[in-house]
N, C-alpha and C positions, 0 to 999 in steps of 0.2 A: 414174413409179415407183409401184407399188400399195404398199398398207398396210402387206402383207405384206413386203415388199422393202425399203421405210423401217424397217420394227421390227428386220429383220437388219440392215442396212447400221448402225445404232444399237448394234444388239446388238455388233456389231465392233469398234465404236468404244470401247466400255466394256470387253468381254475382250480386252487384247492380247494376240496370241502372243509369244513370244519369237522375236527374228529375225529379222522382217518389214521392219519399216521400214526404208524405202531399198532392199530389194529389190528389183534390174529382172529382171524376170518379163516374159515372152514367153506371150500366150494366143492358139490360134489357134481361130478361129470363138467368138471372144471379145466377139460384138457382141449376142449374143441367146439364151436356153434359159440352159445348164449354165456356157456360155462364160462370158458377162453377167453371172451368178450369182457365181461365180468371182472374176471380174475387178471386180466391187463390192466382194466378201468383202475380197481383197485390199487395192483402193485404201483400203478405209476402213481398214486396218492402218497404213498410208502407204508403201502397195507402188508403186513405179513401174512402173507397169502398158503394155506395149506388144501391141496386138489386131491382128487379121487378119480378115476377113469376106470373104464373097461379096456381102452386101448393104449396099448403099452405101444404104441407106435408116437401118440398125441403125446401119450405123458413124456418120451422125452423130449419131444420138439417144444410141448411148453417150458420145459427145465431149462430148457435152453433161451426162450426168450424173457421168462421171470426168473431173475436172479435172485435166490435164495429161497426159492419156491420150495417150498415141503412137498413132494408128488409121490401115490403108490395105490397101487391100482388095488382097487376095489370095487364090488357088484353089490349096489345100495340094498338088492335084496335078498342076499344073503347074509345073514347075521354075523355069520363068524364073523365074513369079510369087514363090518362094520363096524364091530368091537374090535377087531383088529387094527383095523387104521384108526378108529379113534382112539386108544389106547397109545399108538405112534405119535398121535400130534398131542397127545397131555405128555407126554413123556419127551420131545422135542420142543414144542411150543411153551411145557409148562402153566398152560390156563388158555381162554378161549374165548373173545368174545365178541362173538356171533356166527350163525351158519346160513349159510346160504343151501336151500336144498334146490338145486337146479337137476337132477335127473331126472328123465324120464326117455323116453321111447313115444313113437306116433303110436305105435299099436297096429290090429289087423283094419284092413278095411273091409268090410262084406255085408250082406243082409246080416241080420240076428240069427235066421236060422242055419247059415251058412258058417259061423265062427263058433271054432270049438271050444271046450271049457279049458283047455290050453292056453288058447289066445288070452281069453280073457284073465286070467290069473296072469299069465307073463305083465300084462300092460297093468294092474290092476296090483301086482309085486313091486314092477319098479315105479310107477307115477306115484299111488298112494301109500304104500308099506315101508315103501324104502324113506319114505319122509320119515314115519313114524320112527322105523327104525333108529336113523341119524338123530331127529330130535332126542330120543331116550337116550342117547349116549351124550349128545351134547350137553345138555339145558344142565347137569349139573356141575358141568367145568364151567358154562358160564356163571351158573351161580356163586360159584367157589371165586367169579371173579367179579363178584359187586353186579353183576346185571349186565345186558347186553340187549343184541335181538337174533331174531328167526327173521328169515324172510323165503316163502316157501314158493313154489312156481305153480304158478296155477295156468290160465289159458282162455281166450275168448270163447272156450268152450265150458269154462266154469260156469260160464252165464246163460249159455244156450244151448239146447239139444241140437244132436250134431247125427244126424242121418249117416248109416251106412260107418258112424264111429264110434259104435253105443260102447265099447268099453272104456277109451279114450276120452270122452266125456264124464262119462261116469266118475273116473278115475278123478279127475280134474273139479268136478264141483264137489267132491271128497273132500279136495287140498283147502276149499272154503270153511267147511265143517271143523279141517284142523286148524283152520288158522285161529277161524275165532274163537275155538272153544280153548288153544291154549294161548289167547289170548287173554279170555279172564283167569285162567288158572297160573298165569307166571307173572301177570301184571302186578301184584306186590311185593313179585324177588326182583323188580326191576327188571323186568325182560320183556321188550316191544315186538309184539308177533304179528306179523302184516303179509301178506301176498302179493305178489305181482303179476299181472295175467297177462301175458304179451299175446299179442294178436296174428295174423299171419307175416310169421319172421322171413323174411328172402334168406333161402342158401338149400343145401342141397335137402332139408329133412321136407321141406313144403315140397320141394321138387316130385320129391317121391311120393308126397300125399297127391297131389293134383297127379302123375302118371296113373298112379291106382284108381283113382277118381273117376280119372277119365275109360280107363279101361271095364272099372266097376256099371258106368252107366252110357258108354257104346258112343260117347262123343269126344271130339278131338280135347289135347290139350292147351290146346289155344284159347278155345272155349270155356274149357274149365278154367283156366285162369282169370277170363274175363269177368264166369261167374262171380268168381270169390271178388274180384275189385269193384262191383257193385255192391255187392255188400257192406265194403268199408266207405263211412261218408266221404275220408279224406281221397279214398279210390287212392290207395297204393299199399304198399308192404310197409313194414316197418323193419329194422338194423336189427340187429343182437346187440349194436354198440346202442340204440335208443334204449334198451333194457335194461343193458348195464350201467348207464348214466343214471338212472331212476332207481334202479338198486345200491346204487354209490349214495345217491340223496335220502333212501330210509335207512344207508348204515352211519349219515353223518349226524352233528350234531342240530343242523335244519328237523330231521327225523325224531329229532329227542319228545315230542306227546303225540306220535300217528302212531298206533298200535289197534291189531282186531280190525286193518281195512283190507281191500282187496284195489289193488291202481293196476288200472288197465291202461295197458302200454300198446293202442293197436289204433290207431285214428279212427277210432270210433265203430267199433264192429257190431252192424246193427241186428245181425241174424246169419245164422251158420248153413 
């Protein structure tokens, strides 16, 4: 864990939310980035924290930093996998209440006519289906436990067309549609369904968006990076741990009447 990562995980420890502790929370791709981020915020609340990854390399190095972490790897879009773990944490956990659905993928970068119907279904399986997916497993363990919430990832591209990222986008103003439409459809079992759109996050998944960026349209990546911090009024990135603080705030009890929004977590991203 870096410096940075010890002073938050610290910082959590000393402002408790209200409402946290003892929460079983479900994160998925909760082993690394935003996930990981997340999934520390919480644990250091005294969240009972249950993850899901592709990479069995993360998942144990988080086991090892969240103690008493539920971890086992699963691919949000394939089903089995999905029923599978979540089947593990009603059976480990015994009830559930709330899901973070943090997976996704950046997707291809290219023209439209350049990305094949491959690309597009991979990124369009794991950003949007694989929510679907986890919410249809979860929402009735949380209901079995008095109510809870969703909180789904969405992206400064839920709000904006995003050139040379039409699946990736696409994908992402989907996560809108889910949120608010099971927002009115859970909001009398007592379940608060909200989005969080983080904007362009610093670490290495933006890294690799700006090299393709840059390679896609023949200028350096110096440049490319410049672009995008014109774009945000604040002119800079934002943390995984700014994401995770603000996802900590809709799972606590501050959160108990924000359901059906979408909190953009990005200093103001005014165009993609």
């Amino acid at each position: 864990m870096d410096k940075l990562s010890e002073s938050v995980a610290q910082e959590a420890e000393t402002v408790c939310l209200p409402g946290l502790r003892q929460k079983k929370v479900v994160i998925t791709a909760g082993a690394s980035g935003i996930g990981f981020s997340i999934a520390r915020f919480l644990h250091a609340q005294g969240t009972q924290i249950a993850i899901c990854d592709v990479d069995d390399n993360a998942l144990e190095n988080a086991k090892t930093h969240l103690t008493g972490c539920f971890a086992l790897r699963a691919d949000v879009s394939d089903e089995a996998d999905v029923d599978v773990f979540f089947n593990a944490v009603a059976k480990n956990f015994g009830g559930l209440d709330a899901l973070i659905n943090n997976a996704g993928i950046a997707g291809p970068t290219g023209k439209i006519e350049e990305l094949s119907v491959a690309e597009w279904r991979r990124c369009i399986d794991i950003c949007l289906t694989g929510q679907f997916l986890c919410a249809r497993q979860a929402v009735p363990l949380i209901k079995a436990n008095g109510g809870g919430c969703l909180v789904n990832m969405g992206s400064a591209a839920s709000k904006h067309g995003y050139a040379f990222r039409t699946p990736y986008a696409s994908a992402k103003f989907g996560v809108i549609g889910l949120t608010e439409s099971l927002a009115k459809e859970l909001g009398p079992d007592n379940i608060r369904v909200n989005a969080v759109l983080p904007g362009i996050v610093e670490g290495p998944r933006m890294e690799n968006v700006i090299r393709a960026r840059a390679a896609e349209t023949g200028v350096s990546h110096e440049e490319v990076t410049d672009e995008y911090m014109k774009k945000v009024s604040l002119r800079r990135m934002v943390s995984p741990d700014d994401v995770a603080s603000s996802v900590g705030y809709l799972l606590s009890d501050f959160g108990n009447n924000i359901s059906g929004q979408s909190l953009a977590v990005d200093g103001n991203v005014e165009t993609l």
